[in-house]
Every structure is written in structure tokens, then in C-alpha cells.
N, C-alpha and C positions, 0 to 999 in steps of 0.2 A: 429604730428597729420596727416600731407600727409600722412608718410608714414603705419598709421596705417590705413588710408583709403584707400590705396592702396593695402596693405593686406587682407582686407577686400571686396572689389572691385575681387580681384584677385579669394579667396576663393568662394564668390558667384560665378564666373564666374565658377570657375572649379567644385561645387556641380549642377551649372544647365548643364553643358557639361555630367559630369557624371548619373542624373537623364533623361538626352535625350538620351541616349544609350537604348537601347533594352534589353532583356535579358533573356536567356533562365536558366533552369533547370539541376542541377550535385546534384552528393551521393544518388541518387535514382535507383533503381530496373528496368529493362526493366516494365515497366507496370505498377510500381508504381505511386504514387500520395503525393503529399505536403499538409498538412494543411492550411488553412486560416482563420485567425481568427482575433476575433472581438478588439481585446486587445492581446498585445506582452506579453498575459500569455499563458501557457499552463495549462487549462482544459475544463471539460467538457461544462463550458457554452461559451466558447469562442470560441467555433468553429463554422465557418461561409459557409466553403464550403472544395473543394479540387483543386488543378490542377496535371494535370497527369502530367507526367513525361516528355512527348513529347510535352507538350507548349513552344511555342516563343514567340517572340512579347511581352515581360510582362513588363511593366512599371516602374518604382520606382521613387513613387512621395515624401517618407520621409523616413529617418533613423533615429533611435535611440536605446541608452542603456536600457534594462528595468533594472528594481530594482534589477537582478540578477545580471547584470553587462555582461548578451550578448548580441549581437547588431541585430533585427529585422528593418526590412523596412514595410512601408506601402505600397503594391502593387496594381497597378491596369491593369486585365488582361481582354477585351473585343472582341471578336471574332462576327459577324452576330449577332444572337439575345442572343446569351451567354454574359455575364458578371459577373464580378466578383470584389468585392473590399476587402483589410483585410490587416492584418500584418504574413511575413511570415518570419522566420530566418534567418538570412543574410545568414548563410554556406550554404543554398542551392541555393543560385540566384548566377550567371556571368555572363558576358559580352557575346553577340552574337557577335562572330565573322565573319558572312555575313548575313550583312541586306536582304542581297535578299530573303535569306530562307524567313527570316518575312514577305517581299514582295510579295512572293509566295505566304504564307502562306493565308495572309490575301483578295489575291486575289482568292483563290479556295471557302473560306468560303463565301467570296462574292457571288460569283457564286450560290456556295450551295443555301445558301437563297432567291439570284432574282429565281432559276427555281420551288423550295421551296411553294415562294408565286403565283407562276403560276399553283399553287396545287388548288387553293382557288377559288371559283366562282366571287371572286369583282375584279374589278380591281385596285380597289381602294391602295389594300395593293400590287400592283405591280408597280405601276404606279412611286413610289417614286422609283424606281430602275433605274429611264428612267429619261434621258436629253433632252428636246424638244428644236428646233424640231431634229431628229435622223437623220442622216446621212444616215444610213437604216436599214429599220426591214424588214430583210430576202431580197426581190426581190424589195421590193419599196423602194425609195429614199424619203427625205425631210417628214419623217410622223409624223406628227402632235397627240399629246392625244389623238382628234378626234377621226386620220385616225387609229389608233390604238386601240381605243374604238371599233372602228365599226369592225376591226377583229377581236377581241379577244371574243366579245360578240356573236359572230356566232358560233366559234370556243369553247365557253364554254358551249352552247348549245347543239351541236351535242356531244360531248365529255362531259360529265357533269361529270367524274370522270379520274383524271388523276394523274399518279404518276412518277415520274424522279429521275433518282438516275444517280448522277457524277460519270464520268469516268477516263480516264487518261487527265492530262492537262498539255499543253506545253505554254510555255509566246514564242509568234515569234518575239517580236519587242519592244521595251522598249526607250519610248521617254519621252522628259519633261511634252509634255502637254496629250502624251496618251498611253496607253499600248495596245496590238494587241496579245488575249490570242485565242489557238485553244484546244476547249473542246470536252472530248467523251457523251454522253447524252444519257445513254439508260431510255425508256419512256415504258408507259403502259397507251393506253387509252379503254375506256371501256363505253357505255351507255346500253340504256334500250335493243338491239335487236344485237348487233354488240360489235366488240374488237377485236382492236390492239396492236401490241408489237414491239419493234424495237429500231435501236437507231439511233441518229444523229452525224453528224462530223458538228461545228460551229466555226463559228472564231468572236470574240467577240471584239469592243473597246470601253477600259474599261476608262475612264477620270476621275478627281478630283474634284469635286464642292462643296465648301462650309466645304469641308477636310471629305468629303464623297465620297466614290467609285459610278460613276455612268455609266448605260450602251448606249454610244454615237450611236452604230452602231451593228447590228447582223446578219452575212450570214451563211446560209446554207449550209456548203461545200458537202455535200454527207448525204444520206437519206440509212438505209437499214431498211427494211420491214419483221420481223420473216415470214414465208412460214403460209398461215393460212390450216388448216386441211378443208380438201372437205371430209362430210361424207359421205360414199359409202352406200351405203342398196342393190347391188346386191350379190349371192353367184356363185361363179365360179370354178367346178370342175376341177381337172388336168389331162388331159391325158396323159397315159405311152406309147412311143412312141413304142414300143416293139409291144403290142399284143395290143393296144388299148384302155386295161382295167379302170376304171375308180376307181380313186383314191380320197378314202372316206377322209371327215376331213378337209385335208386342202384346205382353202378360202377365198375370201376378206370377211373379215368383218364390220359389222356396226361399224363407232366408238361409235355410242349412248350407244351398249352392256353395259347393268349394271355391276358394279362389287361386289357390294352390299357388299363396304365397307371393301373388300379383296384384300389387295396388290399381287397384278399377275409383275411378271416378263417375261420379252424378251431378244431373243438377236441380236442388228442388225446385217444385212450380207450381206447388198447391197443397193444402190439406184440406180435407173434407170430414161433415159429420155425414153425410149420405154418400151413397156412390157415387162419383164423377159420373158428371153429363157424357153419354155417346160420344157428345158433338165437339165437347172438352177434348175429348183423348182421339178423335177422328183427326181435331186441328193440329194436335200434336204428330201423329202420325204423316198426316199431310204435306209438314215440311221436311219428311225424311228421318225422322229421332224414331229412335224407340224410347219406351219407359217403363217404368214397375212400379208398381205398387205397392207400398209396405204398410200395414194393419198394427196398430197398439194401441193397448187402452188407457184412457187417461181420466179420472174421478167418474168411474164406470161408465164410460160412453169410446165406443171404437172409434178413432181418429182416423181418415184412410190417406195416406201421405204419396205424393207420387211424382215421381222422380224419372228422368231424361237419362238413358246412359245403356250399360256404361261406355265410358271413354278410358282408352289407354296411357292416354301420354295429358299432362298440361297444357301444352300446345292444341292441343286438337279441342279439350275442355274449355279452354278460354276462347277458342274460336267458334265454340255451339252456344258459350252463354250470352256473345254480344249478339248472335241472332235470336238466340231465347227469349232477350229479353226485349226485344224489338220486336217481336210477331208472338209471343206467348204471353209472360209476365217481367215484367218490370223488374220485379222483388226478386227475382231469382238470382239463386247462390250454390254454391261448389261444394259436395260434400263425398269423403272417400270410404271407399266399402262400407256401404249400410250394411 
């Protein structure tokens, strides 16, 4: 009798060691996807979802023979606001051989979804993302829901539409009680008169509460700012240094110019912090191109960027940049309605 209880004993121990393993995806297609379904049959009413090919992290809370006599698990695979539960074929599930991947994994998805809900005007569905009080958000130390309410609600104000999309992400630092993740965040904010573009360098710590990812502390390491376009409305002739004459056509343009709906093509061939040489825009002139000139500012200094064109068709684009860049600049490239 011991020692049947000790067998016993033993086999549970090793069915929950094996069920606490991770486990990712084999015998599937770069791109492909695994069924999940409702019952460890295959047909059509049994299907409940899919998981692509490149999930980790997947669960296996049960195994068993169906009436065929092959062996399915019941899986369960939840990622941020994805989830999934069903029976999948044993052949396709193994062992994850580094948990970190999973670690990673389910650290980016995190991510994803606290900057996600920072999408939304409440704060309500961000709030759950946060550890009170925060070690710091951004530049303040010790901030309280309050002190964090009363930012946010400024800040959803002036910006009433905002969109974020994750970048590259590095884990710096990996402890018992917290992890120290540095994320790229390029952002788009936008309201009723005004829009921003750009993206952020952060460094995030991320903690465990309640066997929940939560975010302790979040600094700003580096801010850049896309260059916003200064529209021009004056037109400026070019003088030919030669004889004087004045040279029709090419000029700064309005960027307001309608396109009415017709993709024009360019091609750049320079940016300047001072105004282009005469003699710059006299050469360009000289082989028959026009160009424009477009103005923005970039970490307070005017860029002047200036461009060949436009061109109607690709054809005709590809055939002005192999002489562009054979009698102008080398570097030059194709770019449509500036």
C-alpha cells in the first residue's frame, strides 16, 4: 500500500512538473497556424480558434487518448488581451527550451497593451497597468493615481487622439522582485489645429503583483521629434550667374499646392542648413529638371530640403534619377507628394 502511494505521489509530482513547463510549437510551416478546438475531435464544429506557429508561453493543463487512440492536450495560451483555451494534438506541442524567450515574450505583449490603453481617453483602463505609488512617471518621483490623474487628464486633452506602436525592446536588468526593460515608442499625436510625430527611448520597471505584470517606475531616456513642415507661400526666381537672365519655373513652393488626387513624384538631392548655392540650383536647372524646395524645422534650426520634380508616371521618375545621379548626386532617391 506505501508503496503504491508512493507511486502514486511520485507520478502526480512528475504530471504537475511536466504540466508547469512552457511550451512552444514544431511540424508547422514558417507562418503557419495549429487548430484549437473545442473537443480532441477533428471537425467542423470543433474548431475554436488557431495559434500561429510562432507562440510560446502555451500551457498544458490536461492530456488525453481520444477514441482514436491519439493523444491531445487541453491547452491554454493567453497573451495581453488575447486568449485562448481548446484541445490541441500532442505532435505539435514541446518543451520550451528557454524560458526567457517566454519571459520576453510576455514582457513585450505587456508593454504592447499598457501603451495600447494609453490609446483611450479614461484612465481608468490604464490605471490597472500602474503600482501605486510609482517610483516615477517620467521626471516625478513617489506619484500617486491622483498625481497621475491630473497628468494624464491634461495631456488627453490637448492630444485627444494618439497612436503608439512598439519598437525594438532590450530587458537591461532582471531581478527577483523587478525587471528594468528599455523600449523604442514611436507615437502620433494629433488634435483639432496641431500634430505630432516622433518617437521615444524609455526604460521601464516592470514588477509582479498578484502574478500580474505591473508598471513600478517609467523614465524618459531620449525624446526625438519628426521635423514638422513650415509652409512656404513665397515664389523665388533663380538667377543665372552668367548673363543674369532669369530662370522660369523653378521655386519655392506652397506645400498647401492641391494635387487633386494625383500622385506626383520627386527626387531628393540635397538638405541644407543655409540656402542652396546659386550655382547648386543654376546646375540643376541646366540639365532641364525643375525643383522645390521644402523648409522644416528640426531641434530649432530650418532644414532647406530640395527636390527634382515633380514626375508623373515611374517610368519617367526612374529615368531622371539615373541621370540625377550621374550629373547631380549620387545619394539621390524617389519620394511621392511631399
Amino acid at each position: 500500500m506505501k508503496r503504491f502511494l508512493l507511486l502514486l505521489t511520485l507520478k502526480f509530482l512528475a504530471l504537475n512538473s511536466l504540466y508547469a513547463t512552457e511550451y512552444s510549437l514544431t511540424h508547422l510551416r514558417k507562418g503557419g497556424a495549429v487548430n484549437v478546438r473545442e473537443e480532441p475531435l477533428i471537425n467542423r464544429h470543433t474548431l475554436v480558434g488557431k495559434l500561429s506557429a510562432e507562440a510560446i508561453g502555451i500551457k498544458i493543463l490536461e492530456c488525453k487518448y481520444n477514441i482514436r487512440g491519439r493523444e491531445w492536450c487541453y491547452i491554454s495560451h493567453g497573451v495581453g488581451r488575447q486568449h485562448i483555451e481548446g484541445w490541441v494534438s500532442r505532435k505539435f506541442i514541446i518543451p520550451m527550451k528557454d524560458n526567457r524567450e517566454a519571459n520576453r515574450f510576455y514582457l513585450k505583449h505587456f508593454l504592447e497593451d499598457y501603451y495600447k490603453a494609453d490609446e483611450e481617453n479614461f484612465l481608468d483602463k490604464l490605471k490597472v497597468f500602474y503600482t501605486f505609488p510609482m517610483q516615477q512617471y517620467m521626471y516625478q518621483k513617489n506619484v500617486t493615481l491622483m498625481n497621475l490623474r491630473s497628468a494624464k487628464v491634461n495631456f488627453y486633452k490637448y492630444w485627444p487622439k494618439r497612436i503608439y506602436r512598439l519598437g525594438y525592446m532590450e530587458i537591461l536588468r532582471k531581478k527577483e522582485d523587478y525587471t528594468d526593460v528599455k523600449i523604442t515608442v514611436h507615437w502620433q499625436y494629433d488634435s483639432h489645429n496641431d500634430s505630432r510625430s516622433g518617437r521615444d527611448v524609455h526604460k521601464v520597471r516592470i514588477v509582479q503583483e498578484d502574478g500580474q505584470f505591473k508598471v513600478l517606475a517609467i523614465k524618459r531616456l531620449r525624446q526625438i521629434v519628426n521635423p514638422k513642415v513650415i509652409e512656404v507661400e513665397e515664389s523665388k526666381p533663380v538667377v543665372l550667374e552668367e548673363n543674369n537672365s532669369v530662370v522660369a519655373t523653378s521655386e519655392i513652393e506652397d506645400k498647401k499646392s492641391p494635387t487633386n488626387g494625383v500622385k506626383k513624384y520627386y527626387v531628393k538631392v540635397g538638405s541644407f542648413i543655409k540656402e542652396p548655392k546659386v550655382a547648386y540650383l543654376n546646375k540643376i536647372v541646366s540639365f532641364g529638371f525643375k525643383y522645390r524646395i521644402e523648409m522644416v524645422t528640426h531641434e530649432d534650426k530650418i532644414i532647406r530640403r530640395v527636390y527634382i520634380g515633380p514626375f508623373s508616371t515611374t517610368v519617367e521618375t526612374m529615368e531622371a534619377l539615373d541621370r540625377i545621379r550621374k550629373k547631380i548626386n549620387k545619394n539621390a532617391y524617389i519620394q511621392t507628394n511631399i
